[in-house]
N, C-alpha and C positions, 0 to 999 in steps of 0.2 A: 565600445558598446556595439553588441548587435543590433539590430532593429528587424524584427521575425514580422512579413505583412501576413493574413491569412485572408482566405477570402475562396467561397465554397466555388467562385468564376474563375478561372486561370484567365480568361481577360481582364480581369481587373489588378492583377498584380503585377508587382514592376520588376524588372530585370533584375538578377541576379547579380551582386558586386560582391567588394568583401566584407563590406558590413552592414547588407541589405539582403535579406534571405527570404524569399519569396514562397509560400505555402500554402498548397489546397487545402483546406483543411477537412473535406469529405468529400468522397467521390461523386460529386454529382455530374462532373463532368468528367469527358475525358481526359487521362492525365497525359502530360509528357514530360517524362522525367529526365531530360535535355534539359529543360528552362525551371519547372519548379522540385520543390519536394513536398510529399505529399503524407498529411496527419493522419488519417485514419480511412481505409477502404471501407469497412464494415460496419462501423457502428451507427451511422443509421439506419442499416438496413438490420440492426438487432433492434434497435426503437420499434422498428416498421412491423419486427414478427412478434411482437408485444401484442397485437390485435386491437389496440384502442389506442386512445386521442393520449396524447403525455402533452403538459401544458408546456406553451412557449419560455415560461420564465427556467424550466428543468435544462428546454436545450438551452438554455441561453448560458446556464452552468455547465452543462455535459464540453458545449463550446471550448469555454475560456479552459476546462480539464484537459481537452484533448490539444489546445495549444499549448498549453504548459506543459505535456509531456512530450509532445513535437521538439521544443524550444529544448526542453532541459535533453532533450536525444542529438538533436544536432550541434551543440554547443559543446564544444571539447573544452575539458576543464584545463588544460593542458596550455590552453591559448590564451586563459587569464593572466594578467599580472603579475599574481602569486600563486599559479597554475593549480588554484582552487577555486575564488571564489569568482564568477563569472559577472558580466552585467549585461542585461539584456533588457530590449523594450518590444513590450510585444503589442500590435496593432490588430485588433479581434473585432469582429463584425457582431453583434447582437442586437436584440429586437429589443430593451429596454437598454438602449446605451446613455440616458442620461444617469439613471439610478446608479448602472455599475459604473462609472466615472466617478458619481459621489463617495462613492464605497472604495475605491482603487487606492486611497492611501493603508486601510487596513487591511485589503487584499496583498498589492506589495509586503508589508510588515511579514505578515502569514506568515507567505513562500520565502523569502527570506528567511525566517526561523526554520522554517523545513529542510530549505535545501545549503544555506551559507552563500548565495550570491544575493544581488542584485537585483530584483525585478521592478520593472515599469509598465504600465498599462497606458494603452488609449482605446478604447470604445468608438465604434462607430455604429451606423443603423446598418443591419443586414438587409440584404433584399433575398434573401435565402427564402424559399416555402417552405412551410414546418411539415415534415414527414408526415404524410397520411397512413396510418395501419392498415397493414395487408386486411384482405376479408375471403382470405385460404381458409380453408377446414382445420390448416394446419394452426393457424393463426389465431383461431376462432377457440381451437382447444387449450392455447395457450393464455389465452383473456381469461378461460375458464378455469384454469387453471393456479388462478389466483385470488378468486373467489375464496373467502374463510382463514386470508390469512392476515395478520397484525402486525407484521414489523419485515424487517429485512437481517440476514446476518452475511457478513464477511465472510467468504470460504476459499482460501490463496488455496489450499492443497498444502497447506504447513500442520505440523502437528497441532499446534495451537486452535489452529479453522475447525480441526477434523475434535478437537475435544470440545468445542465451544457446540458445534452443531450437533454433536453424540449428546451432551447434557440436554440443551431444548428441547430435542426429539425424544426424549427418554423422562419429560416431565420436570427438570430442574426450575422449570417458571410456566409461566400459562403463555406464553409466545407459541407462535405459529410459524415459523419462519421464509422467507424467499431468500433463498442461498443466491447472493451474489460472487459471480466467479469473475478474475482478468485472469486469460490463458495467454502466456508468452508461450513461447516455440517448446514443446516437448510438456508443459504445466497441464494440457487440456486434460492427454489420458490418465495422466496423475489425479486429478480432481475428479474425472469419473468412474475412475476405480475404487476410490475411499465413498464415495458416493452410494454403490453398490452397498454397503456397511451400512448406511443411515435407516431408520426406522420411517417409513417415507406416514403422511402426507407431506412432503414439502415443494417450495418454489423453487425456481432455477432457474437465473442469466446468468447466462456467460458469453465475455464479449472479447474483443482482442482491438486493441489499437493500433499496434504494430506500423509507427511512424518509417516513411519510405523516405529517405535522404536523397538530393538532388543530385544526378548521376554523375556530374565530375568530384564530388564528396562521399564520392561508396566509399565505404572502409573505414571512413571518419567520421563515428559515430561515438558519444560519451555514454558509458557502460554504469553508471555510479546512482541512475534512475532516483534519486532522492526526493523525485515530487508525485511517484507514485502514488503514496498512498492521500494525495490530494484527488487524483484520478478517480483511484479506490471508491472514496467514499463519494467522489460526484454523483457517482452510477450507483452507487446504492441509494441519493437521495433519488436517483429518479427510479430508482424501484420504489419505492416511498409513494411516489407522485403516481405510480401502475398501479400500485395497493390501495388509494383510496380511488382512485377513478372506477377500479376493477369492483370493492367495494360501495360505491356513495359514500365514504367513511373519512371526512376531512380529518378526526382525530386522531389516526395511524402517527406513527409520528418515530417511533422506537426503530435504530441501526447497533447494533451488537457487535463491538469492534473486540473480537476475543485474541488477547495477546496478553502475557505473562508480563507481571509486572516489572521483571528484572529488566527485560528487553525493551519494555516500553517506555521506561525510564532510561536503560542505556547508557549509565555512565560510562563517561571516557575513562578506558583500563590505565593510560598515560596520561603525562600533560601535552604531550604532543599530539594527542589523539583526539582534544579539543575541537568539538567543531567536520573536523575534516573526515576521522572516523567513525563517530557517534550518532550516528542514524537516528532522527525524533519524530519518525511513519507516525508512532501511536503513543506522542509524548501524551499526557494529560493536561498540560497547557496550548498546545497545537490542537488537539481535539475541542477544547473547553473558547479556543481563540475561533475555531474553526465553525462551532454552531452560535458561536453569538455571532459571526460575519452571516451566517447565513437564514440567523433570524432578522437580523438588517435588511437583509436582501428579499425578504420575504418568505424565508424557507420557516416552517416551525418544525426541526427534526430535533432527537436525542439522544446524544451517542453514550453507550452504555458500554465498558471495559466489564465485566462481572469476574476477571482474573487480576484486574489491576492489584490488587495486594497478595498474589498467588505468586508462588514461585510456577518453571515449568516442569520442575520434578509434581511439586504440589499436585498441577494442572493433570498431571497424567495416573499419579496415583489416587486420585478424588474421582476421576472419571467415572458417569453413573452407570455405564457398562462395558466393563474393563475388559471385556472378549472384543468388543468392537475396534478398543481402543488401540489392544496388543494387535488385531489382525492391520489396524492404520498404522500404525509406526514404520514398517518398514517399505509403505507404499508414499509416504508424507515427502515433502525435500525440505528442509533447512539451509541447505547453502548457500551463502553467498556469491559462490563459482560455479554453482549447476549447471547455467547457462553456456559456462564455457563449452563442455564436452558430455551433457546431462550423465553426471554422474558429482556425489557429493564427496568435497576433498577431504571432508572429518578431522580439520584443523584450524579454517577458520573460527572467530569468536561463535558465531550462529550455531556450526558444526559441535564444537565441544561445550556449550551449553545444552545442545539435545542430547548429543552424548550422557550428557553430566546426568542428565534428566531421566532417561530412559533408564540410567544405573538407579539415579533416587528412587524409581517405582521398583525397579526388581525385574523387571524384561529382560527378556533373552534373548529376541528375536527383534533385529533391528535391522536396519538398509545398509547398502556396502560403501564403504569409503574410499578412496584411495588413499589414503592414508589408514591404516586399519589398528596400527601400534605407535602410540605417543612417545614410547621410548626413544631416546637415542636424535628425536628430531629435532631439538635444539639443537644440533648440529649442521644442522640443514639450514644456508643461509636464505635461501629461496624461499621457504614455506614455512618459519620458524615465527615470523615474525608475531602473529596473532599468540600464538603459545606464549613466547616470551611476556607478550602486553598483560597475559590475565598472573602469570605466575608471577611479575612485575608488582603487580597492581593486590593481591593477595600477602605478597611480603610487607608492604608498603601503609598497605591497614588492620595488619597483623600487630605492625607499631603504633601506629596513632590511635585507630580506631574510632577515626574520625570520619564517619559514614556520612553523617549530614553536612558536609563539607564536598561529599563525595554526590550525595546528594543533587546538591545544588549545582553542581559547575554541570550538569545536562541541560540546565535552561529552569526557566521559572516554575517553581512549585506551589501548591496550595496555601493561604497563608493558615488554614486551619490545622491547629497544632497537632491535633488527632490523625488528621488525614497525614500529615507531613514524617509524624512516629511511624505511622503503618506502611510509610513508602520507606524508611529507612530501613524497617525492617527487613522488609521486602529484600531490598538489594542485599542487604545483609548473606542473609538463607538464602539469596541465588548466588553469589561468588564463594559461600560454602559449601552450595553442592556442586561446583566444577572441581573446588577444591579435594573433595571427596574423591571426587571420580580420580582426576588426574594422580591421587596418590594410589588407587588400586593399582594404577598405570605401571607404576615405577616399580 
């Protein structure tokens, strides 16, 4: 087991060993990246250009978000056991460390089901001061800036963000939105290029965390980010906590997590695929786990999927202004490899479900792949592998037809029997319209 200390003072941490990993967790001080590694440069100085007061108990979440994705960055899956599932104890500084200690055994559970390791908490009292807001012009516009509006939505720069925010803005609900953004390396200009597209009034953070690893471990860093979307949604509640202060309006309370419900469900295409490749960002039991821990915790949020029972062919051919949507498609990423060389491989599972999708609506005009023709690639032992799982997995309930079996091995479902039909469904119409696509393919 690791043991991650964090602490906003580089004198208060202890030396670096090898299963003792010492962590700024924001730049308040100067860093030296010889002795620790450091969680996040900027994000409280995005708090700060917020222009007003964000209550202590938000950073006290934004905290333990940003060492979780510190921990889950520097923690090579490679060095576990069964060079998956990790264990790590992370030691976090906050300002109500009795309460989140009370809470720390369903917080572990969480992340756990998020990401397939291990996680342990201990809390202490920070001596950290809570970020005071700028009182720039700049700063001043931006508090105003959030005046009139009612909820928060997710906006990665994926197709899904970019239909979810096209609906709102186009009148699909009485929502007002504040577009929450996380920009990794190359995601920024992506997000503010689909942006240009939206029907404005709306809000806008966008933040980067972009964890700095301790300088005899450059290079070894874990890529697999599975606690993201715990991140994600921290910073959306404290756009929440921006929205009623910015407001007077304690009853704000609505976060718009738009993702298709094939992907948010996510069954594993194998049985080997269990677990290790089945990503659960926006399972419906990790979200439904996720706002009862943080009505415990004192948060009253509500996180709303309005795609969950949509496929993302559905998602794109439903769009309530299908010009905006075709001009988003080929500025959107889906990949799971973007990162590698910003550019999308158009093979992984992510990849040929957009694919699949963009065929379901009938578009023409989509983003470049390196991979541009599916033919013949099942020959390719390097890149084949994703293709093989879905075309696997398509043969496999082509016989049984046993969906709710398929279902269930992604983690715990609804036990209401209505909701549990309409997620079957679901999966169903999204592995037949990859199916679709892929046989245009051939």
């Amino acid at each position: 087991m690791t043991n991650f200390y964090f602490n906003h003072d580089p004198s208060n941490l202890p030396a670096f060993t090898e299963d003792c990993h010492p962590v700024q967790i924001f730049h308040t001080h100067q860093h030296d990246i010889n002795k620790h590694s450091l969680a996040s440069r900027q994000l409280l100085q995005t708090v700060r250009d917020l222009g007003l007061n964000v209550d202590a108990d938000v950073i006290d979440l934004v905290t333990i978000a940003t060492a979780v994705t510190a921990a889950d960055t520097f923690e090579q899956r490679e060095k576990a056991e069964n060079a998956w599932a990790r264990k790590m104890h992370l030691h976090v500084p906050v300002t109500d460390d009795d309460m989140w200690n009370f809470n720390e055994p369903e917080l572990s559970s969480l992340l756990n089901f998020l990401t397939g390791d291990q996680w342990q908490f201990t809390f202490e009292k920070t001596t950290m001061l809570m970020p005071k807001p700028k009182t720039s012009e700049q700063a001043k516009a931006k508090a105003k800036s959030l005046i009139g509006l009612n909820s928060v939505c997710l906006f990665s720069g994926g197709l899904d963000s970019a239909v979810g925010a096209i609906d709102i803005l186009n009148g699909k609900s009485d929502l007002k939105p504040l577009l929450v953004s996380h920009a990794y390396r190359g995601d920024g200009a992506k997000q503010q290029e689909i942006k240009q597209l939206l029907s404005p009034p709306f809000g806008e953070i966008s933040y980067s965390v972009s964890p700095h690893i301790i300088k005899r471990l450059e290079g070894k860093t874990d890529i697999s980010m599975r606690g993201r979307s715990f991140n994600f949604l921290a910073v959306a509640v404290l756009g929440i906590s921006a929205l009623r202060n910015a407001n007077c309006d304690s009853s704000i309370e609505t976060i718009v997590v738009p993702e298709n419900g094939y992907i948010s469900i996510n069954p594993p295409l194998t049985r080997r695929r269990i677990g290790s490749h089945s990503t659960r960002t926006t399972h419906p039991n990790f979200l439904e786990r996720f706002e009862s821990l943080l009505k415990d915790t004192g948060f009253n949020v509500k996180f709303i999927n309005p795609y969950q029972f949509k496929t993302k062919g559905e998602m794109l051919a439903e769009c309530a202004d299908q010009k905006a949507i075709k001009n988003a498609v080929p500025l959107s990423v889906s990949c799971s490899h973007w990162h590698r060389d910003n550019k999308q491989c158009g093979h992984c599972v992510p990849c040929l479900i957009r694919r699949a999708s963009v065929y379901h609506a009938g578009f023409t005009d989509d983003a470049e792949y390196k991979t541009k023709r599916l033919k013949g690639l099942i020959k390719e032992k390097d890149t084949r592998d994703d293709l093989q799982a879905v075309q696997t997995a398509i043969i496999r309930l082509k016989k049984t037809d046993n969906y709710r079996s398929w279902l269930r091995s992604s983690g715990s479902i609804p036990q209401d029997s209505n909701i549990r039909d309409k997620l079957e469904s679901t999966i169903q119409r999204g592995l037949a319209e990859v199916k679709t696509f892929l046989d245009s393919e051939k």
